[in-house]
N, C-alpha and C positions, 0 to 999 in steps of 0.2 A: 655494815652500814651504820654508821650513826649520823645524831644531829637533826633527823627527819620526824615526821609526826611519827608517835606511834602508834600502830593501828592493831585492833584485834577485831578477825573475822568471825561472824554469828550467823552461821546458816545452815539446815539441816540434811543439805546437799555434799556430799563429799566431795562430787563433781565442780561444782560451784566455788565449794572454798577454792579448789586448787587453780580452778579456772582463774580465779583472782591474784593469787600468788605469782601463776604465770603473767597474769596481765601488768602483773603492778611492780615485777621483779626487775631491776635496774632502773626503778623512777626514782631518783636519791633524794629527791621530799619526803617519802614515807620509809615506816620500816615495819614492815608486817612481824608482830613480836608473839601472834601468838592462833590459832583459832579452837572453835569450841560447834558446839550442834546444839547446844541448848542451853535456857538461862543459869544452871548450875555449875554446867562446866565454863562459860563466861565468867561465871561469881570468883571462881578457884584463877582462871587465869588472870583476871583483872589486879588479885591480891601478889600472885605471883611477879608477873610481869608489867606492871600498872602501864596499861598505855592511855595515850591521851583521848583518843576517838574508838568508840567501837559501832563496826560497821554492822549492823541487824538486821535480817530478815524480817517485815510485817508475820509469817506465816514459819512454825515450827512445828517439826513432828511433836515435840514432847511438849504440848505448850501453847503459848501465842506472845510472838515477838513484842505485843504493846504490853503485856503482864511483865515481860523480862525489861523492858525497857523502864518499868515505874521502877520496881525492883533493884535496878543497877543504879539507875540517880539519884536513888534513896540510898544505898547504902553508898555508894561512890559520886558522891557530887562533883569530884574536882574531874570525874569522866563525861565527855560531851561523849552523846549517841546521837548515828545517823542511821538514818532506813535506808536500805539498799534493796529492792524489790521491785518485782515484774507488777504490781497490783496499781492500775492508773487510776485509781478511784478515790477522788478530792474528800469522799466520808474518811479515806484511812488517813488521809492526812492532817485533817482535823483530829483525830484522834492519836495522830502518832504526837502531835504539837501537845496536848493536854497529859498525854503520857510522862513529857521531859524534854520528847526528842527535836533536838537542835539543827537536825533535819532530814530531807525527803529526797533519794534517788531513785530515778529506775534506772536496773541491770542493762541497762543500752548505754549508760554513759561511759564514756572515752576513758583512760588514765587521766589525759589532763582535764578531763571536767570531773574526776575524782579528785587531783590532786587541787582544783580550783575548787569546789566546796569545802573540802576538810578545812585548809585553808584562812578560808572566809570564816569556816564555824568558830577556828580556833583563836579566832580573833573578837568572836563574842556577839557574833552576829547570827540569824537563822536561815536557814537557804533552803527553799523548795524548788526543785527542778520546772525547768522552766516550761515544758511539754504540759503544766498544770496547771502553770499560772495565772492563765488565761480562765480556764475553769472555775476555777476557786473564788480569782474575782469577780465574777458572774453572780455565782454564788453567791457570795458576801451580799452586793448588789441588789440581790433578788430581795435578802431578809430585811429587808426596812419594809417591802409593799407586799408582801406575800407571807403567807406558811410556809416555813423555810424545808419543815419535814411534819410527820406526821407527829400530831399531842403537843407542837410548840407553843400553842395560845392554851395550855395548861400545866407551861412548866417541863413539860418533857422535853430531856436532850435530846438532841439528833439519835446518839446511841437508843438510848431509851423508844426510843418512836420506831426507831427498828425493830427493835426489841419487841414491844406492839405490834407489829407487824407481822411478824412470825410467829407471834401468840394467834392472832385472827386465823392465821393459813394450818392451825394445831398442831404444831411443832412442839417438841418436849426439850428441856433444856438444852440435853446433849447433841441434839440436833440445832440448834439455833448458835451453840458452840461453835459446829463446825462450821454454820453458815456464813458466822463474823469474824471466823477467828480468833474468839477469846477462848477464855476457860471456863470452865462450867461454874465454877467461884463467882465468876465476873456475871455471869448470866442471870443467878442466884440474886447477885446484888442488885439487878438491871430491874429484874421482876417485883423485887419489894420496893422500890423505888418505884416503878409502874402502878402497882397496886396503890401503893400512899399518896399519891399524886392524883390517881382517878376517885381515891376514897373506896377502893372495891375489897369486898372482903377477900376474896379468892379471884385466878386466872379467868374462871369462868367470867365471873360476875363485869372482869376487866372487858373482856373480850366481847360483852354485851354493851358495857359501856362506848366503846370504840364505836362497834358499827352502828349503834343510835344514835350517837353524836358524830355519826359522819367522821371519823377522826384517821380510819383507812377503809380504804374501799375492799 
């Protein structure tokens, strides 16, 4: 097959990849050139076989899909990434946007509403599945008259106020990892960033801050 996008699949399902290959085999738009289960072995295939779209998982065993996603469009810019993922929740879409990614599927979509986003992406545009759309614009909507998430009238990201969040409930990093799906890198990062933002010397001290200022319940 040639002529078609080329696509490289990122998911740490074996099941899944193949499930895709089956789905996507004789769609002569694409050409599935290659897949991987984590953002390292994507790294190696992307230099080998450079395809144009790589299809990512939000959530990996070895990892977290939105780490491997800064990762690959920092070293590979000329590679659009899209999320292809069961997770309907408008926070990972925001965060998949800020990652790089060019855009947002869930595993329900059809060949051709796959073969209609890559598509669209590769034409320089960004596409979030449209089962969200509605959501997100609500969302947006909401942040002009409201607290959009928690520690926002202090500078806290969405992420971040999460992050706070699960500091209040005494979660320890590697917990609050698996709860967002980052890495414990990224968690690390979240919390000194929480801390210098509330002005707290230590988690503790944050976690006082929070609940005296009303900031999560």
């Amino acid at each position: 097959m040639t002529g078609g996008i080329r696509v490289l699949v990122v998911d740490d399902h074996q099941v899944v990849r193949e499930g895709l290959r089956a789905m996507l085999r004789g769609v002569v738009e694409l050409e599935i050139v290659g897949e991987a289960e984590d953002a390292d072995q994507a790294l190696s295939v992307i230099e080998a076989e450079h395809p144009d779209v790589v299809l990512l998982d939000v959530r990996l065993r070895r990892g977290s899909g939105l780490d491997a996603c800064r990762v690959i469009v920092d070293r590979h810019p000329e590679v659009s990434v899209v999320f292809l993922t069961v997770y309907e929740d408008e926070q990972y879409v925001f965060e998949a946007l800020r990652a790089g990614g060019r855009g947002y599927m869930l595993k329900k979509a059809t060949p051709e509403e796959i073969v209609e986003v890559l598509q669209t992406v590769q034409s320089g545009e960004v596409v979030i599945d449209p089962a969200l759309g509605g959501r997100i614009a609500m969302r947006l909507a909401s942040m002009g008259t409201e607290r959009a998430w928690p520690g926002a009238d202090l500078g806290l990201t969405a992420r971040e106020g999460e992050v706070l969040t699960h500091l209040v409930k005494g979660l320890d990093n590697r917990a609050i990892a698996r709860a967002l799906f980052i890495s414990d890198e990224t968690v690390r990062t979240h919390v000194k960033a929480v801390l210098r933002k509330l002005e707290a010397r230590d988690r503790v001290e944050a976690v006082a801050i929070a609940l005296r200022r009303g900031i999560v319940l």
